[in-house]
N, C-alpha and C positions, 0 to 999 in steps of 0.2 A: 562458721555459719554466722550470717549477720543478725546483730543481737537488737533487732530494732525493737521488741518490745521491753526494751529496760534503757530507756535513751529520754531525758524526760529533760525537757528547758523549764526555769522557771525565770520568769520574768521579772528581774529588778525595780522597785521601784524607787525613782531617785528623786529627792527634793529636797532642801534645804526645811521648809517646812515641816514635813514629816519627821524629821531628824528631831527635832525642837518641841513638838505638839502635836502626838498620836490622838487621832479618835478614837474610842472607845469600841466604836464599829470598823473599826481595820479590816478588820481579817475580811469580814463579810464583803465590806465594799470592795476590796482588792483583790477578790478571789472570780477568776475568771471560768464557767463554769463548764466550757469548751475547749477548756486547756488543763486536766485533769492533774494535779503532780504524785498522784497515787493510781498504778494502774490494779487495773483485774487480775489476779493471779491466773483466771481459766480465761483470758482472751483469745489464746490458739487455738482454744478448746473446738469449736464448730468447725476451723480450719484444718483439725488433724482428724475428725471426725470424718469429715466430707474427703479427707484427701485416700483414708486408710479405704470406705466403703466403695470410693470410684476405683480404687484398685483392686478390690476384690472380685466387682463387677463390672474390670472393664472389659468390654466386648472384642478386642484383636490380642487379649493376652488371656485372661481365664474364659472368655467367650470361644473365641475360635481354638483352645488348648485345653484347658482344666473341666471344661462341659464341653469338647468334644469329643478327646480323648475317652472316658466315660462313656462316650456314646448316648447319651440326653439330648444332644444336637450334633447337625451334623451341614454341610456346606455345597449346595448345589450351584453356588457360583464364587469364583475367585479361592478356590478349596484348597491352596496350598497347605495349611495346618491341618486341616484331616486327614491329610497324607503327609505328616509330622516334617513338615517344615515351618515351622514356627515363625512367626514375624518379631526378626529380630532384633529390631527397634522396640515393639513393642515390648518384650523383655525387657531391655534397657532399660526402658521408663518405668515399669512396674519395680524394678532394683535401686533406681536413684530416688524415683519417688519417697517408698518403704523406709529409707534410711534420713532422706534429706526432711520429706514434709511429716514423716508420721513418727520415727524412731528420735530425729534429731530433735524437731516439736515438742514429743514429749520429756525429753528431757531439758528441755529448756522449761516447760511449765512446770514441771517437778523441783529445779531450783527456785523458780519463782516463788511456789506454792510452802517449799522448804523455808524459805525465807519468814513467810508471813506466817508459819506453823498451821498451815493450813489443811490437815489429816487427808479429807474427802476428796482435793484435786491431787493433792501426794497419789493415792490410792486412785484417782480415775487416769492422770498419767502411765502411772505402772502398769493398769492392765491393759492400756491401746497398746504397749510397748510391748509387751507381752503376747498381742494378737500377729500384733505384728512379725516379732522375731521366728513366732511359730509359722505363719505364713511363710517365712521366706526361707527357714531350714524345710520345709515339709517340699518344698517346690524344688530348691536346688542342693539342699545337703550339709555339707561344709559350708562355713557362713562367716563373715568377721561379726560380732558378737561383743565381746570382752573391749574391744579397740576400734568397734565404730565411731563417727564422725569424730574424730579426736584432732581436725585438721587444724584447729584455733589452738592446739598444744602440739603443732610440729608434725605428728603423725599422718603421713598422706600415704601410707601402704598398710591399712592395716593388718593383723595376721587373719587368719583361719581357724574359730575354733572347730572342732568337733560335734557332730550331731546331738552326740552325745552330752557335751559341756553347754550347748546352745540349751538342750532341754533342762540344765540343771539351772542354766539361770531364768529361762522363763520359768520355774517353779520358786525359784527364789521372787523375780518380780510378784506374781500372786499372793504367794504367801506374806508379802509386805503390803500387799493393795489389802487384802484381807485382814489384815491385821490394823492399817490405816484406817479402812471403812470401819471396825469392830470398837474405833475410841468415839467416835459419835463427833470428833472435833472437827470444826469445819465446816462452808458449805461451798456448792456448787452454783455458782447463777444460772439460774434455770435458762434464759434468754441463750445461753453461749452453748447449753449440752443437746445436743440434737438427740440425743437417746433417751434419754428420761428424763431429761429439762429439771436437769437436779435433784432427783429422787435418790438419794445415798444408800436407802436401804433395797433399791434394785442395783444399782451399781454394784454393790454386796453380792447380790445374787446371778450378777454377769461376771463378776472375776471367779466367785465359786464354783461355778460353770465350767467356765473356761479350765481354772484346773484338772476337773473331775474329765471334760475331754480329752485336754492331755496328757492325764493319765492313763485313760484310756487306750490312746495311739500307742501306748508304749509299753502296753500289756504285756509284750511279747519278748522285754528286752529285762535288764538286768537292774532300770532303774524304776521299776514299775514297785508298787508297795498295797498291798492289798489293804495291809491297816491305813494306810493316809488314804484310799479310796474309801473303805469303810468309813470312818472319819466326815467325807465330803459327805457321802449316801448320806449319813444320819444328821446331816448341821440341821436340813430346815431352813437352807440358801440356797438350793439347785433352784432353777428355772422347770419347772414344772407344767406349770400356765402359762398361757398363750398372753395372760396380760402381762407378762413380765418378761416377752421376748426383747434380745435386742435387736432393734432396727431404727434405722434412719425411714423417716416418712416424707418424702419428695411432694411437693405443694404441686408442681405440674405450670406451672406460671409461667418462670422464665429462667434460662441458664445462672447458677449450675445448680437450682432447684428442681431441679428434673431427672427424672432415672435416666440410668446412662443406656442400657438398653433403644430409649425411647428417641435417641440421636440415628438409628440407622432408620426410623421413623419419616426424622424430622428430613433425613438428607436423600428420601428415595430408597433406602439400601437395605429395606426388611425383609428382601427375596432373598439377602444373600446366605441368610440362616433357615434349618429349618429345623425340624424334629430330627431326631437318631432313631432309625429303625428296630433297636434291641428294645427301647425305654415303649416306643408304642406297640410292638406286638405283646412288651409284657404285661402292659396295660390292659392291652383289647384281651388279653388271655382270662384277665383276672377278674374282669369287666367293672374297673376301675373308675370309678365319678367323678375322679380327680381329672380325667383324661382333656375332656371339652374345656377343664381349666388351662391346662397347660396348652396346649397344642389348639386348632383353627383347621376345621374341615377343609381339606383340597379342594380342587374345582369339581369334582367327580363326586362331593361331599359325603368323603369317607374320609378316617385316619390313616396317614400312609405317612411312614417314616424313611429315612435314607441312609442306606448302609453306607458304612465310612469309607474315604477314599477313593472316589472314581477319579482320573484324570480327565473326563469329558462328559459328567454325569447328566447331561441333557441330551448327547448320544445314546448312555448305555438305561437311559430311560424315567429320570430321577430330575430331571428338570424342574423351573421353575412353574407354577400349579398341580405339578401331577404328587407333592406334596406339601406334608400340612406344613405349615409356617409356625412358629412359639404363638402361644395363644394371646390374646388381647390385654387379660387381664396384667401379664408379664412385662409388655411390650409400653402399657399405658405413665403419661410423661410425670403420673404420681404414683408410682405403685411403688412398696414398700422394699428396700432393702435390708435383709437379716445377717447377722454378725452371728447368732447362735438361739436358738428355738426351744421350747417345749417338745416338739417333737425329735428334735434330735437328741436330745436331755434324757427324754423317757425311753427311748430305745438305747439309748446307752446303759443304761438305769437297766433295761431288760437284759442284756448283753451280760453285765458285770453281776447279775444276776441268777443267769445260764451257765457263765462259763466261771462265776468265783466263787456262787453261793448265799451275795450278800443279797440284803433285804427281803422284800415280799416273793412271790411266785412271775416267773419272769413275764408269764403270760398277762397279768395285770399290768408293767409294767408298757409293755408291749402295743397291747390295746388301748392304752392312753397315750402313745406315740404316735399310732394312726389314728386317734381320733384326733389328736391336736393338732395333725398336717390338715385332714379333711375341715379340721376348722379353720384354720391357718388362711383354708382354702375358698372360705366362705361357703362350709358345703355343711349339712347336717352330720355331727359327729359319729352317727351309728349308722350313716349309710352304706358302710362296707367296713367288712369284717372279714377279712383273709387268713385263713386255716393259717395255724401258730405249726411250725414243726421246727422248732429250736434255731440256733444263731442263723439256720441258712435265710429261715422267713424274717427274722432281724434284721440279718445284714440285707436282704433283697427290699424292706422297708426303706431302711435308709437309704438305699441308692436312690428308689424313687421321691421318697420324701426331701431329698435334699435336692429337685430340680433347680436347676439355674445356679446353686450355691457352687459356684465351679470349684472352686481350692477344696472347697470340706467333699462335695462330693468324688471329687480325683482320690485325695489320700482314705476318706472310708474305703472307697472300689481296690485300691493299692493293697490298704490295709488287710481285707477280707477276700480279696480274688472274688466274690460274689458280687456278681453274677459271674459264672466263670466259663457261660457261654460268650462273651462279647470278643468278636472277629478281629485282626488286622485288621487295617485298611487294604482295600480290595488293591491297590495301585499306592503302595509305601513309597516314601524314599528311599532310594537303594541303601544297600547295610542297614535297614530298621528293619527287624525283622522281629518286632514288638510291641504292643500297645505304650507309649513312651511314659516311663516312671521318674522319671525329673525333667528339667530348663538346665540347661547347656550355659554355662557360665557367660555374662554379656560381653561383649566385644570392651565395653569402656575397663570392664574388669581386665582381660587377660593383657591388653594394651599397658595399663597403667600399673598393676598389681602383680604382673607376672608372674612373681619368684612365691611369692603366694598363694595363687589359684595353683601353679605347680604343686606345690606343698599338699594343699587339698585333694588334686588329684592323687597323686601318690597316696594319699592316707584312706579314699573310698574308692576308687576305681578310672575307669575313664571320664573323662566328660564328654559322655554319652548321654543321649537322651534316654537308653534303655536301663545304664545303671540305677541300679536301685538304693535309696535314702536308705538311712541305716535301721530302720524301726520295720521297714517290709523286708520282712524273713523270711514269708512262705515260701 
């Protein structure tokens, strides 16, 4: 990978004079103050930030798949991936991006940062690395990991590790970003961190987070540890507050300041998405305040949502006005993008609570989970309060409360089958004969890496879109 930022000229300067009779003011006069020869160890820093959050919310890969599939939205024109044919290019780019702008980045600022014993960007490296690796086992499975971008030492095939060895080294990255943040050494230039503009002591409390998630995810498997989640529950580092969510905050100005949402805005194309008919009837059931947030009255100005999968859905009556469109506030060219919330925190927080024991009464837990989405929401925190009947109203929280969050909302729904009313697609691609539980390994992969993704497959199943990641058991 090209290592442009550690490439530094310095400019000679030559004279017979100077050789013979220094000024006292050298350094000062000959220091050109546009030609820096020490760089910023977090210069990438806003580049791996912006490249990790357009990925998570880009609209033809976790838009049209990871918040379709879900059923949160759904596709009343150009609908191929509601009916799980995925845009396969898109894939592509979500896989080369992941590795090249956000995984390879961060490790390149982690040497950087290594160098200058710089703790705070050690530790904010680690955890976008971290977000990331989890992203991309949670989507497709098996994953090179251990022997990514190694192409600068020879390795242009990497292996495959395991779901399972993928999760042990993103617990290892956290645990070293926690442990980085925990020395106080270092800081972050606020100018470069689009999250907390260098606040260390929330950075602290986004990789603690981020663990305590994925722990979470993996409740149900061999590497899960009640005491290291007890542990996280009691630091007094979870994201709790809504002041301490991570998210990237979009100025609205001009590209690529802009929520990516707000591109099908800018190009005509906001008919081509709309509501998912599961998310708004459970809504209008619940008669949920959140609803007029998310979603935009039809022409007929009611809520109406659209079941997944028609092949001709303005035939079969689902066309474009006869539902709602994602609501304004979502769609607007500065509205916030989230990495991981207070309200997802708190209902995890309820969950590990319900099903392990730990902390307060899960119900308390629970109820600051919707109230922190309703705030989240710009909505007053106690204006709904949805009867508690154990993990089922947990997990049916999160699915709504993580609208838009396309990756987090897919793998919760995966992870808990709740709602475990949500339909096929009415008009599948032939052999899908299931709401699809991974991405189908990308073309650039099986072309270039063959004997590898073979390996993978062989070790978890087909490269199917219905095969299932290793952590969804049910």
């Amino acid at each position: 990978m090209k290592n442009i930022f550690k490439t530094f000229f310095l400019f000679a300067v030559i004279g017979l004079s100077f050789l013979i009779s220094c000024d006292s003011d050298f350094e000062e006069i000959n220091t050109d103050p546009d030609e820096p020869t020490e760089i910023s160890v977090d210069l990438q820093l806003g580049f791996i930030e912006r490249s990790l959050i357009n990925q998570l919310y880009n609209i033809y890969a976790a838009g049209e798949c990871a918040s379709t599939w879900p059923q949160h939205i759904s596709k009343p024109i150009y609908n191929d991936a509601d009916r799980y044919y995925p845009r396969l290019g898109a894939i592509n780019s979500f896989w080369n991006t992941i590795y090249l702008e956000v995984i390879g980045e961060s490790d390149e600022m982690y040497r950087l940062a290594q160098e200058k014993e710089n703790n705070a960007v050690q530790g904010v490296a680690l955890t976008l690395k971290a977000i990331a690796l989890q992203t991309l086992t949670d989507a497709f499975g098996d994953i090179p990991a251990s022997e990514a971008n190694l192409a600068m030492e020879g390795n242009y095939t990497p292996k495959y590790d395991t779901q399972q060895e993928v999760y042990v080294q993103i617990f290892e990255l956290l645990d070293q970003a926690i442990a980085k943040f925990n020395t106080g050494v270092g800081a972050i230039n606020s100018e470069q961190d689009l999250i907390y503009a260098g606040d260390t002591s929330k950075w602290l409390k986004f990789a603690t987070s981020v663990k305590f998630r994925a722990l979470m995810r993996v409740s149900n498997t061999s590497l899960f540890s009640l005491q290291e989640l007890m542990t996280l529950a009691s630091s007094n580092n979870l994201i709790i507050h809504n002041a301490d969510n991570a998210f990237i905050q979009f100025s609205g100005q001009t590209t690529p300041n802009i929520n990516p949402h707000n591109d099908t805005k800018i190009n005509g194309r906001e008919a081509e998405w709309c509501m998912g008919e599961a998310l708004v009837n459970f809504m209008l059931s619940e008669n949920d305040p959140r609803l007029p947030v998310y979603a935009n009255p039809n022409d007929s100005n009611e809520y109406r949502g659209k079941p997944a999968g028609y092949i001709n859905p303005g035939v079969s009556g689902y066309g474009a006005g006869t539902v709602s469109q994602i609501g304004d506030a979502f769609m607007a060219a500065d509205a916030p993008l989230y990495f991981i919330t207070a309200a997802q925190v708190n209902l995890l927080l309820a969950e590990a609570s319900e099903i392990h024991g730990i902390g307060v009464n899960p119900e308390v837990y629970f109820y600051e989970g919707v109230s922190a989405s309703l705030e989240q929401n710009g909505l007053d925190p106690l204006s709904y309060t949805p009867a508690y009947n154990g993990y089922q109203s947990i997990a049916e929280q999160m699915w709504v409360g993580t609208f838009l969050q396309g990756y987090e909302t897919w793998a919760e729904w995966r992870r808990s089958d709740i709602p475990a009313n949500l339909e096929l697609a009415v008009d599948p691609q032939p052999g899908v004969n299931a709401i699809p539980t991974r991405y189908t390994y990308t073309t650039d992969e099986v072309a270039l890496n063959g004997s590898n993704v073979d390996e993978a497959v062989a070790n978890q199943g087909a490269d199917a879109l219905t095969t299932k990641v290793w952590w969804d058991n049910n």
